[in-house]
C-alpha positions in Angstrom: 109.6 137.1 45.5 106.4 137.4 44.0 105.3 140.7 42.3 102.0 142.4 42.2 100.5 142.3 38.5 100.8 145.8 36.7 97.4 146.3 34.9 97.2 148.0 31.7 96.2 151.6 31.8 93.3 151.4 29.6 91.4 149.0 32.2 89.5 150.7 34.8 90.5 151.5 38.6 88.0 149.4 39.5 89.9 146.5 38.1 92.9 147.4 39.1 91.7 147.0 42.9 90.0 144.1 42.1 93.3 142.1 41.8 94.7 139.5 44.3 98.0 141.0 45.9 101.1 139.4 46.2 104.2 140.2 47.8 103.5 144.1 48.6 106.3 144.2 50.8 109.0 142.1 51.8 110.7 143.2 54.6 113.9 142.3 56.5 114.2 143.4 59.3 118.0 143.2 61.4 118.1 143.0 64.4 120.9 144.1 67.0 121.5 140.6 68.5 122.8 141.6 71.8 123.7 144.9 73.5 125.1 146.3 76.5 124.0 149.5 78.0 125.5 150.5 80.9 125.4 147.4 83.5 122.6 145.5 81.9 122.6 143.2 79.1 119.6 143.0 76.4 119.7 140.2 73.5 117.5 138.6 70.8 117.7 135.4 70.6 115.4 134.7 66.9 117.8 136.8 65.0 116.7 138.5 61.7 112.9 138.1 60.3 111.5 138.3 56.8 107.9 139.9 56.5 105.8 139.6 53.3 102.5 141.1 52.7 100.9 138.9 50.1 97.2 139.4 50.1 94.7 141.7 49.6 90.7 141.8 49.5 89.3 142.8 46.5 88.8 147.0 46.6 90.9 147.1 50.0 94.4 147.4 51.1 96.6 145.4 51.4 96.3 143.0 54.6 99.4 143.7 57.2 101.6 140.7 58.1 102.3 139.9 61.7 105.5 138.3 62.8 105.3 137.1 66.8 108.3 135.0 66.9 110.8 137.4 67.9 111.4 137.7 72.1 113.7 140.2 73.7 115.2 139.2 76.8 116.6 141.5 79.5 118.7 141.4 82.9 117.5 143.7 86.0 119.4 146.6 86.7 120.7 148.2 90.0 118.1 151.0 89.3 114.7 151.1 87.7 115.0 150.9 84.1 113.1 150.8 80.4 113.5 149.4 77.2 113.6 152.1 74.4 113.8 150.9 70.5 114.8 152.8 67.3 115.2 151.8 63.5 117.3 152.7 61.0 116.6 152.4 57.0 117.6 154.4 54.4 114.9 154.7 52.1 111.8 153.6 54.1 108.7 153.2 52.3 106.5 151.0 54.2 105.1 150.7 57.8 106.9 148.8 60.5 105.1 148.5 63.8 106.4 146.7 67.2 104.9 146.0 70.4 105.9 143.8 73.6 103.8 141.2 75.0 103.9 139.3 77.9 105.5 141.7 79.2 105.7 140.4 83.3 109.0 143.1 84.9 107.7 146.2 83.6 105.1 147.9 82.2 104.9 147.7 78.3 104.2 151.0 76.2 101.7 151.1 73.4 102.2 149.3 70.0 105.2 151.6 68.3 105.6 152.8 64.6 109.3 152.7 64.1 110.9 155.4 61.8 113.7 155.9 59.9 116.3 158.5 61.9 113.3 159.0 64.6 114.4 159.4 68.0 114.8 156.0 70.0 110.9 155.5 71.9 110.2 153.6 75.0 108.9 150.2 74.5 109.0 148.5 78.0 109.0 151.5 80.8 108.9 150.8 85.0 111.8 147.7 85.1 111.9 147.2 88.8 115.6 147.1 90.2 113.7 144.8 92.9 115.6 141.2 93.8 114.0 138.0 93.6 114.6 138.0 89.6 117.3 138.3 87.1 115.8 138.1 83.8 112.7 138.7 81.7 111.7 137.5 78.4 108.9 139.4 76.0 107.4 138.4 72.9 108.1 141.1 69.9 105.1 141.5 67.6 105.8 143.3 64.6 103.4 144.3 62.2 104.1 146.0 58.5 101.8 147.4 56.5 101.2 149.1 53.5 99.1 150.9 51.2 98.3 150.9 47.5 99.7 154.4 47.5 102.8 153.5 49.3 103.1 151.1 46.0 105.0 147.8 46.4 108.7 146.4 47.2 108.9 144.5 43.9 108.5 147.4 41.9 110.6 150.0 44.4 112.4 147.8 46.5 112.7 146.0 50.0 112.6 148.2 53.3 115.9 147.0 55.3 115.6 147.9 58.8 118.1 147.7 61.3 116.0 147.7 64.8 117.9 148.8 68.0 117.1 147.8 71.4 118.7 149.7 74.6 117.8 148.7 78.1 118.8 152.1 79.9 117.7 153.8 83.4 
């Protein structure tokens, strides 16, 4: 892991924001790989992801990483049904963001900021219980962020989230 370069305190601010970033945040992120919640079954097929934030303009914040090669993939239910997600992690610093695309059996909610100990939020609402399909897969973007003030993961550590899914009516 790369670490952002500590400038000595007699230099100016000016400098200081001036300097290339690297490695602002690295962030794991675990995900439940399959769950059942009552008679449907969600999963994640990609697993666990690793996010870095590694560059920065000069006199700007840092630029957020986006990760799109997580999917989530869910069964119909006898009822109509949603998606909700929640994260766990001790500690969080940083900004962890995740939205569902492609999103073709249901409707998907706005982009959500995931929170440590925050309520579970709905991520894909409106599932029809309708036949003629079984499954549906959706693209997970995540996006983490950070700011200068939030300082940096090689100075005060990774953020480990554990991210739960939970296809519910």
């Amino acid at each position: 892991m790369d670490t952002i370069k500590r400038v000595d305190g007699n230099r100016s601010r000016s400098m200081r924001l001036g300097l290339i970033l690297s490695a602002v945040l690295t962030l794991l992120i675990f995900l439940v790989s399959e769950a059942t919640a009552q008679n449907g079954t969600i999963t994640i097929p990609n697993g666990n992801i690793t996010m870095n934030i590694t560059t920065g303009a000069a006199g700007s914040q840092p630029v957020a990483d986006v990760d799109v090669t997580g999917t989530l993939r869910y069964w119909r239910k006898a009822a109509i049904a949603r998606v909700t997600v929640q994260t766990s992690c001790a500690g969080q610093r940083f900004t962890l963001k995740v939205l569902a695309t492609g999103v073709t059996r249901g409707v998907a909610a706005p982009e959500v900021t995931l929170i440590n100990g925050a309520l579970a939020v709905n991520l894909i609402t409106n599932i029809p219980s309708a036949a003629g399909w079984t499954s549906a897969t959706v693209t997970l973007q995540y996006t983490a962020s950070a700011t200068f003030a939030q300082g940096n993961s090689a100075e005060l550590g990774n953020d480990v989230h554990t991210v739960t899914y939970t296809l519910q009516q």
